[in-house]
C-alpha positions in Angstrom: 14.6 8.9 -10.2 11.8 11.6 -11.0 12.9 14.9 -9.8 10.5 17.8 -9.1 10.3 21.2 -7.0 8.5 22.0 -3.4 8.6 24.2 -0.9 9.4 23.1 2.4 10.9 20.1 3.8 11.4 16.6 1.6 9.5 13.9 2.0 12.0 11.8 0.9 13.0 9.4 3.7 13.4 13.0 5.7 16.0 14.7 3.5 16.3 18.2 3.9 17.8 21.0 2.0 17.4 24.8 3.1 16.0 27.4 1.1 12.1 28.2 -0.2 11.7 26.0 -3.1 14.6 23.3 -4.0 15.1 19.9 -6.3 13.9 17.2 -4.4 14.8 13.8 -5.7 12.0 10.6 -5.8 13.4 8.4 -3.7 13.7 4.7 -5.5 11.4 3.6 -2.6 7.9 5.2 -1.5 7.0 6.8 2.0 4.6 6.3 4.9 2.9 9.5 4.0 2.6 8.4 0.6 1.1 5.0 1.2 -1.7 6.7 3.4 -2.4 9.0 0.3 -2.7 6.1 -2.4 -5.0 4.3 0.3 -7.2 7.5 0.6 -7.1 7.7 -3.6 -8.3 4.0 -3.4 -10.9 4.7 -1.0 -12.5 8.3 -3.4 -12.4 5.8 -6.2 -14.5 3.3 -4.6 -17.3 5.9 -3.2 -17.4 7.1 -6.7 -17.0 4.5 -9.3 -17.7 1.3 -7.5 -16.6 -1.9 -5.9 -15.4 -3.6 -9.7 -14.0 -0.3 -11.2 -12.0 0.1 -8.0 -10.8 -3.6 -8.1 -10.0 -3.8 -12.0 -8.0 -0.3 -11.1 -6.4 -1.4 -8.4 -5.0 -5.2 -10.0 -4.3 -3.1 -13.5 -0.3 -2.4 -13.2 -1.0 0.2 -16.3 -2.6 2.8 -13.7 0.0 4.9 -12.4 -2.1 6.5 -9.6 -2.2 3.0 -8.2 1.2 1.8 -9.2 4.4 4.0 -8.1 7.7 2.6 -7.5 7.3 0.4 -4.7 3.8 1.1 -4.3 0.6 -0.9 -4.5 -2.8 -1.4 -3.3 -4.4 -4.8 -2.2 -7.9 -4.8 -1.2 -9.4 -8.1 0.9 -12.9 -8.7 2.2 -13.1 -9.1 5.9 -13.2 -12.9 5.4 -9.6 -12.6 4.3 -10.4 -13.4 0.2 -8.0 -10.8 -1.9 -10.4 -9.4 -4.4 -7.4 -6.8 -5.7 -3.9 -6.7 -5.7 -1.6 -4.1 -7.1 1.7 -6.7 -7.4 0.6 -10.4 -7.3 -2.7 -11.0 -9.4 -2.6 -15.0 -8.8 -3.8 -14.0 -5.0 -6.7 -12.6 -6.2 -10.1 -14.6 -5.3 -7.7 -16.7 -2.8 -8.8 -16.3 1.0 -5.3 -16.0 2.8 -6.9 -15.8 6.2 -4.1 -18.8 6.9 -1.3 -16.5 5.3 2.0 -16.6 7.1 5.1 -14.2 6.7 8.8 -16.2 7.7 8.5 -15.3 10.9 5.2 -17.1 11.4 2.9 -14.1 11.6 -0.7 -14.7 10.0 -0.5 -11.2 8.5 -4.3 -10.7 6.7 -5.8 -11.9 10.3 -3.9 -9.0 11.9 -5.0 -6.8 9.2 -8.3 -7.7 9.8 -8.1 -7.2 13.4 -7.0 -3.4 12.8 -9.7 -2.3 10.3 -12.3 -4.2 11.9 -11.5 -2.5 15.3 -9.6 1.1 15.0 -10.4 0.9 11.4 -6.9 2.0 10.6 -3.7 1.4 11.3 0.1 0.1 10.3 0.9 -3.8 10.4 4.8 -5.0 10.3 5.5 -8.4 8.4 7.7 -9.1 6.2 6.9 -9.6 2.2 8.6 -10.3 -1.2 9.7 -6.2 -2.9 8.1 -6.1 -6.2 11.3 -4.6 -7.3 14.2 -7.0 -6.5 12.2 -9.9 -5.2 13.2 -10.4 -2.2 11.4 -11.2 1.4 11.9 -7.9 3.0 10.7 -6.3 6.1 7.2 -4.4 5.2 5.1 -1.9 7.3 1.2 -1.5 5.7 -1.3 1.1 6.4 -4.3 -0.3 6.1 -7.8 1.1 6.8 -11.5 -0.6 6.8 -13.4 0.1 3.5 -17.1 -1.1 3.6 -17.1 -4.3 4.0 -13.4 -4.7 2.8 -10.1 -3.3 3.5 -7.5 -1.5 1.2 -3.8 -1.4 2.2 -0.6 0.0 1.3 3.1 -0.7 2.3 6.4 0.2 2.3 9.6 -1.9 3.1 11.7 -0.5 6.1 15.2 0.1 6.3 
């Protein structure tokens, strides 16, 4: 685990210790509030560098902005074709439109539904953890992107 100092209260699956500036300890697993942040880092990279740059950045597993602990991106087009994945590279140029977690849920058709409608929001399914992998219960944020959307998750306790 990566330690490092803030002020305040940690974000770390809602520890909290006293006091105006303490050790926090990394979780092993990443946050809510941290999955939002590395969709919004997604999103700056793809107003300024461009669609390809932002894909090739995304499925690279050597960029650590993109890559952090349990934390990836996956971009789709609104068709349901992965064109990046942080994780699982052989899904890119598949269309998983059809896509179903274990408990039957076509997970990229709800995704769709959210950024296509709100624009944003979380979807619960359940997914393989790039660390141990194993099918484990997942909550994404995901949020509409042009004409694609970019997504992040973490796995519940």
């Amino acid at each position: 685990m990566e330690p490092h100092y803030v002020s305040g209260v940690c974000g770390v699956r809602g520890d909290r210790i006293p006091g105006p500036s303490f050790l926090c300890v990394r979780g092993e697993y990443g946050t809510r509030d941290e999955a939002v942040a590395m969709v919004k880092r997604v999103e700056d990279m793809f107003v300024s560098a461009g669609a390809d740059s932002t894909f090739k950045a995304v499925s690279d597993k050597s960029v650590a902005s993109f890559h952090d602990r349990d934390l990836y991106p996956f971009i789709y087009d609104l068709s349901g074709r992965c064109v990046a994945h942080g994780a699982r590279s052989a899904l890119i140029g598949k269309n998983l439109l059809g896509l179903k977690d274990q408990d039957g849920k076509y997970l990229i058709r709800e995704m769709i539904r959210i950024a296509s409608g709100s624009g944003s929001g979380w979807v619960n399914y359940k997914w393989p953890n790039p660390i141990n992998n194993k099918i484990e219960d997942k909550t994404s944020y995901v949020e509409k992107m042009g004409d694609y959307f970019v997504g992040v998750g973490v796995y519940r306790e």
